[in-house]
C-alpha positions as CSV (number, residue, x, y, z in Angstrom):
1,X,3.1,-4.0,-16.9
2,X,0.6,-3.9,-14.4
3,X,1.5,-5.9,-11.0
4,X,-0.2,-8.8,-9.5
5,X,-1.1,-6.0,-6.3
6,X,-3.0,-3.9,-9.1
7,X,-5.2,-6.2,-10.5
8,X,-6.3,-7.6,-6.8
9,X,-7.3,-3.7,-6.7
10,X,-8.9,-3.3,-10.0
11,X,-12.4,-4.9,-11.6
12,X,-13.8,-5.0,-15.0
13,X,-15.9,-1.9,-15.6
14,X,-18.4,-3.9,-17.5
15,X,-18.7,-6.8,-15.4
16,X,-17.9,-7.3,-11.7
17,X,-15.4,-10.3,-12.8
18,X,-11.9,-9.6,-11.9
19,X,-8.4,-9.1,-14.3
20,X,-6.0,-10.6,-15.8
21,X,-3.0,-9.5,-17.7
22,X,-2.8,-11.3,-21.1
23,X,-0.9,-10.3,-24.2
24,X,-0.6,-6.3,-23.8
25,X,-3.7,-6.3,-22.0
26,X,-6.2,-7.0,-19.0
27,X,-9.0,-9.3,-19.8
28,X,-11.4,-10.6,-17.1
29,X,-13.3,-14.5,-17.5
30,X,-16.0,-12.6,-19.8
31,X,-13.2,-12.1,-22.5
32,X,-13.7,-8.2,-21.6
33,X,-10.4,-6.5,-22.5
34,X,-8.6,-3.3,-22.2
35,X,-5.7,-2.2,-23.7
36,X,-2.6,-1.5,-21.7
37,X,-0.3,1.5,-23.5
38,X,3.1,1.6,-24.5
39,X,3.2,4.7,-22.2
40,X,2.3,1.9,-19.3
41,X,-1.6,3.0,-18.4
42,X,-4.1,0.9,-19.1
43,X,-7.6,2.1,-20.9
44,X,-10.2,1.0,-18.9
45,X,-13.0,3.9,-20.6
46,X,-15.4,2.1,-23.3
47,X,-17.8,3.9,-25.8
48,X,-20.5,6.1,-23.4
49,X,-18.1,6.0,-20.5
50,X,-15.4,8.7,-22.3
51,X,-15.4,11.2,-19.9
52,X,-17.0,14.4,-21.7
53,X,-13.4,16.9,-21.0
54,X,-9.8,16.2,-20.0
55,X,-7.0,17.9,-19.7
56,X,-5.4,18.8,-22.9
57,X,-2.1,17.7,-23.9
58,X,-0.6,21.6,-23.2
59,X,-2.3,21.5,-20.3
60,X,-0.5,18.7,-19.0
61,X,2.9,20.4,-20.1
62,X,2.2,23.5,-17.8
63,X,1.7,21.7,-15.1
64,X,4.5,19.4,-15.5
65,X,6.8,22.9,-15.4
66,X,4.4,24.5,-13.0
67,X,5.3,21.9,-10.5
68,X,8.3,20.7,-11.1
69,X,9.7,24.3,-10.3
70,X,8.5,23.7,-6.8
71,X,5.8,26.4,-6.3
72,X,3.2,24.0,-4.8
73,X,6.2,21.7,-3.4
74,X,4.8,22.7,0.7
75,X,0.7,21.6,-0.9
76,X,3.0,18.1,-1.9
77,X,5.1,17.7,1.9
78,X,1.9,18.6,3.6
79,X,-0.1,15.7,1.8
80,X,3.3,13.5,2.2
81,X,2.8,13.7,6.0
82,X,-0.4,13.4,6.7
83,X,-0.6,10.3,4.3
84,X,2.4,8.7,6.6
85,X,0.1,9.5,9.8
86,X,-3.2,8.0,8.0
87,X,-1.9,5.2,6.4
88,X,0.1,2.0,7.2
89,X,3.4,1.6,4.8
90,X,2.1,-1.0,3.3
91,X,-0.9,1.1,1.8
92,X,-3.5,1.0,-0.7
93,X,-4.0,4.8,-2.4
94,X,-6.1,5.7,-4.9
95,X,-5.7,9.0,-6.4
96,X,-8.9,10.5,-7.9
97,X,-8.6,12.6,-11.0
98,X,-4.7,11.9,-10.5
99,X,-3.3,14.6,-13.3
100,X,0.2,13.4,-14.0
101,X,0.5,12.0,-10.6
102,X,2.4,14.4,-9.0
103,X,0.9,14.4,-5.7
104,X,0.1,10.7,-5.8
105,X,4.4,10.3,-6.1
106,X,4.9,12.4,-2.9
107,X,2.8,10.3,-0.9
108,X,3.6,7.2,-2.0
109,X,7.7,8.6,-1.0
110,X,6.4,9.1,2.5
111,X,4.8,5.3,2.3
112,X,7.9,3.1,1.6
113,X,5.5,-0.2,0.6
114,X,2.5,1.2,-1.1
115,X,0.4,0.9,-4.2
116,X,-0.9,4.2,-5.8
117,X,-3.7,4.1,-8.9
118,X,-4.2,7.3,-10.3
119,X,-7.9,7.6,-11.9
120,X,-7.6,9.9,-14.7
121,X,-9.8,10.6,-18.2
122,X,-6.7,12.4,-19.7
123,X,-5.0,10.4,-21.8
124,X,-1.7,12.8,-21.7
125,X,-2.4,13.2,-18.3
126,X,-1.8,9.0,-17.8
127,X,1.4,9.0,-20.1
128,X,2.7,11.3,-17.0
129,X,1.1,9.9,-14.0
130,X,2.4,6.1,-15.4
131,X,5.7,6.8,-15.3
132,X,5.7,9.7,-11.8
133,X,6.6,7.2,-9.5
134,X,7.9,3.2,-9.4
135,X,5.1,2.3,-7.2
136,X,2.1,4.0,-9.5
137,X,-0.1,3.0,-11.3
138,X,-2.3,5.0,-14.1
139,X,-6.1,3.7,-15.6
140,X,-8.4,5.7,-17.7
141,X,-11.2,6.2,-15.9
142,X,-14.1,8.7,-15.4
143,X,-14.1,9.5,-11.8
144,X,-17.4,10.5,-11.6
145,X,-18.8,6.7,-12.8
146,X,-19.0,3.8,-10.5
147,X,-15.1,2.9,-10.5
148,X,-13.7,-0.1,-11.5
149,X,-12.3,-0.9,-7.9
150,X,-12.8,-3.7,-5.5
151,X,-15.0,-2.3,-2.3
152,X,-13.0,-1.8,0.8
153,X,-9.7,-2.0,-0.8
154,X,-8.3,1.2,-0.4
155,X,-6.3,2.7,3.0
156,X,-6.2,6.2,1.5
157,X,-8.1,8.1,-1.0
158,X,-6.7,11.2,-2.6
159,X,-8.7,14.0,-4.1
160,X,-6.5,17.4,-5.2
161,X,-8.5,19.5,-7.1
162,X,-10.4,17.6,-8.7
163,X,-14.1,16.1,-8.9
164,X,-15.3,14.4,-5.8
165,X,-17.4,11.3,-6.1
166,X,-18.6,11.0,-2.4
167,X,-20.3,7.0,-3.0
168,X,-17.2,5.5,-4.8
169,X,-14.9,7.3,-2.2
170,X,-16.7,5.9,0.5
171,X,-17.1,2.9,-1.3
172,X,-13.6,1.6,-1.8
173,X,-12.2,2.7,1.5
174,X,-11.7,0.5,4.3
175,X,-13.1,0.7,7.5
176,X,-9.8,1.9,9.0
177,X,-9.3,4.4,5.7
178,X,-9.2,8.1,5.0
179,X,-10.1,10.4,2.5
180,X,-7.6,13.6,1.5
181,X,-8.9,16.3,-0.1
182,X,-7.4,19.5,-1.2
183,X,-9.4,23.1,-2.2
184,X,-8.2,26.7,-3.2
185,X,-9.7,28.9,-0.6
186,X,-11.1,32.6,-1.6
187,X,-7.3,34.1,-1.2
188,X,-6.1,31.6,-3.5
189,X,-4.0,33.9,-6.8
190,X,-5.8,36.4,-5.5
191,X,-3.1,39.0,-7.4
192,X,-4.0,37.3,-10.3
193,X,-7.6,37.5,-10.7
194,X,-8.2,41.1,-11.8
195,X,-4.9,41.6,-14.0
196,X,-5.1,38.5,-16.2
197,X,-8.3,37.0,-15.5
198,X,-7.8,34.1,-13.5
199,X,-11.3,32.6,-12.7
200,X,-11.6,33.4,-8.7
201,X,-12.6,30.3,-6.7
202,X,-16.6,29.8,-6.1
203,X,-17.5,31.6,-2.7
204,X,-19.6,28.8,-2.2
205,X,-16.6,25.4,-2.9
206,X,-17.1,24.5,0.7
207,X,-20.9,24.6,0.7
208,X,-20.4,21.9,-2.4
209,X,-17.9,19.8,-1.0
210,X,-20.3,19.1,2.5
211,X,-22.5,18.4,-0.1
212,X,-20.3,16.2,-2.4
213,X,-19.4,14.6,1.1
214,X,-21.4,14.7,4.3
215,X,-23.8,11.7,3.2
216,X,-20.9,8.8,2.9
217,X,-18.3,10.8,5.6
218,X,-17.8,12.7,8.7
219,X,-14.7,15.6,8.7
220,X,-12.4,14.5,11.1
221,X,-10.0,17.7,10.5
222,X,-9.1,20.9,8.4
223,X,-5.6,22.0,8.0
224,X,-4.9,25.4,6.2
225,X,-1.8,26.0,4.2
226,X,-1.2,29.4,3.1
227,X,2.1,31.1,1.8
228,X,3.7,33.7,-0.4
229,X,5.1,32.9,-3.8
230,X,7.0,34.6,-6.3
231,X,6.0,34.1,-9.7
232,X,7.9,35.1,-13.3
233,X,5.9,35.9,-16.5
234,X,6.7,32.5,-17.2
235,X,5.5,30.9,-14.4
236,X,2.3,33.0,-14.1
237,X,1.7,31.7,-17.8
238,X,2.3,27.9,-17.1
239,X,-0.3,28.5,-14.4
240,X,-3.2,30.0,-16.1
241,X,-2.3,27.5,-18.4
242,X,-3.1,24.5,-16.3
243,X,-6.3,26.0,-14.9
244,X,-9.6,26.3,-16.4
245,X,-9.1,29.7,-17.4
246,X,-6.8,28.6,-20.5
247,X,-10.2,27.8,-21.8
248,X,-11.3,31.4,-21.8
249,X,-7.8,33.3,-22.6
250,X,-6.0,32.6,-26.2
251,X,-2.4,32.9,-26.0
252,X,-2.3,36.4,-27.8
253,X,-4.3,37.4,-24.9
254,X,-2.2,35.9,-22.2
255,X,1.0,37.2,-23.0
256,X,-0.4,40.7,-23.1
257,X,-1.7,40.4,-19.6
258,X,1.2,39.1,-18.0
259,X,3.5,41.1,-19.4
260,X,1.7,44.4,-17.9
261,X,2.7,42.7,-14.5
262,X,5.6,43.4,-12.5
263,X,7.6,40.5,-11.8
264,X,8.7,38.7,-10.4
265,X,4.9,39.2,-8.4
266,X,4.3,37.4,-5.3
267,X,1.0,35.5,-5.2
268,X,-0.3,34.1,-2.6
269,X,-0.9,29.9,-2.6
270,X,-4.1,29.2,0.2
271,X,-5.4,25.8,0.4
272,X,-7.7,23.7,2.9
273,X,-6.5,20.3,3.3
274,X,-8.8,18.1,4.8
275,X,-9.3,14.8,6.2
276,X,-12.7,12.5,6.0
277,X,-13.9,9.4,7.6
278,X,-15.9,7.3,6.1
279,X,-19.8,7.2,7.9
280,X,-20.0,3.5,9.2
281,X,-23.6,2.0,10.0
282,X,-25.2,3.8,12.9
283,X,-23.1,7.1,12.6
């Protein structure tokens, strides 16, 4: 059930009236109302807003095993810290295109008080990211729409891999607040690209992010994270399956490919990590 703290966070998406919980769901003054799940998320997508792709339900499963095996575990403790050094323990964080929350759970561990909402349009993305940590919440949204979200009510934004919304981000962020964003850099799987066909990271991500960001924030830092893992068969399928290029390899295919590959491989994990600031008037 969602908590009082959530629904001083949240708005109705077709109306700027707030929420209610009523009866297995949240209804604003307009008699708007959205169904909350028996998996704990609550629907806030109507008709036209249905995102046009989500994560598919194997999708989700990959990453689920993908990360729980630890592989991106020093992405997670870097994103755990600078959350604690960003944000008060009593935080706010919204987690944009939140997946099943995995990320969102770490920080909210290194913020003992805290309220997450994960944004996601994937409904077995939300079954997961509901239930990833005490203090999370999940609600179907397209991130790339106005949110349903009360201006200046967040202390932390979280973006990790996934679409950026620059307006909204800047939007529901405090004037004290941050916004965390995580992208692959060119060395990124690099072993994988040419043996199974991993789609290589656009040379120009960074060029798009200023773009995504510069109007609404100023970049206050970069921190890169790069290290050596070492991948099974196994792994290196539950990763291509949680990526983009599952759309473009069938199964038959995959197996093939990986099991041409000596393993277990190391592959290397490269990340920027970066911290925004919200532009304030005059900046």
């Amino acid at each position: 059930m969602p908590s009082d703290r959530l629904l001083s966070v949240l708005t109705c998406p077709q109306c700027p009236a707030g929420l209610e919980h009523t009866r297995g769901a949240l209804r604003c003054a307009n008699r708007h109302t959205f169904d909350i799940a028996r998996h704990g998320y609550v629907s806030l997508l109507t008709g036209h807003r249905r995102a046009p792709s989500a994560d598919s339900p194997d999708m989700v499963r990959c990453r689920a095993s993908f990360l729980g095996a630890g592989h991106y575990d020093p992405l997670a403790r870097t994103l755990a810290r600078l959350a604690g050094e960003l944000a008060p323990p009593d935080a706010t964080v919204l987690d944009a295109g939140t997946g099943s929350g995995h990320y969102l759970a770490a920080v909210l561990d290194a913020l003992p008080a805290a309220l997450g909402l994960g944004l996601d349009s994937s409904v077995p993305a939300l079954r997961a990211a509901a239930r990833a940590h005490a203090r999370a919440e999940a609600a179907g949204w397209d991130v790339w729409q106005p949110w349903p979200v009360r201006t200046g009510c967040a202390d932390l934004v979280l973006n990790v891999f996934a679409p950026r919304n620059g307006p909204e981000f800047a939007r529901v962020l405090g004037p004290d607040g941050a916004l965390l964003v995580v992208t692959p850099t060119a060395r990124h799987l690099r072993e994988l690209h040419d043996p199974v066909g991993l789609l290589a990271v656009d040379p120009r991500k960074e060029e798009r992010l200023r773009r995504a960001l510069d109007a609404c924030f100023r970049l206050d830092r970069t921190e890169p994270l790069e290290y050596a893992m070492r991948l099974t068969a196994e792994d290196i399928t539950r990763l291509v399956g949680m990526s983009p290029t599952a759309h473009h390899l069938t199964a038959a295919e995959l197996r093939d490919r990986t099991g041409r590959l000596g393993t277990p491989l190391p592959v290397t994990a490269s990340f920027a990590v970066s911290v925004h600031r919200p532009l304030r008037p005059g900046q």
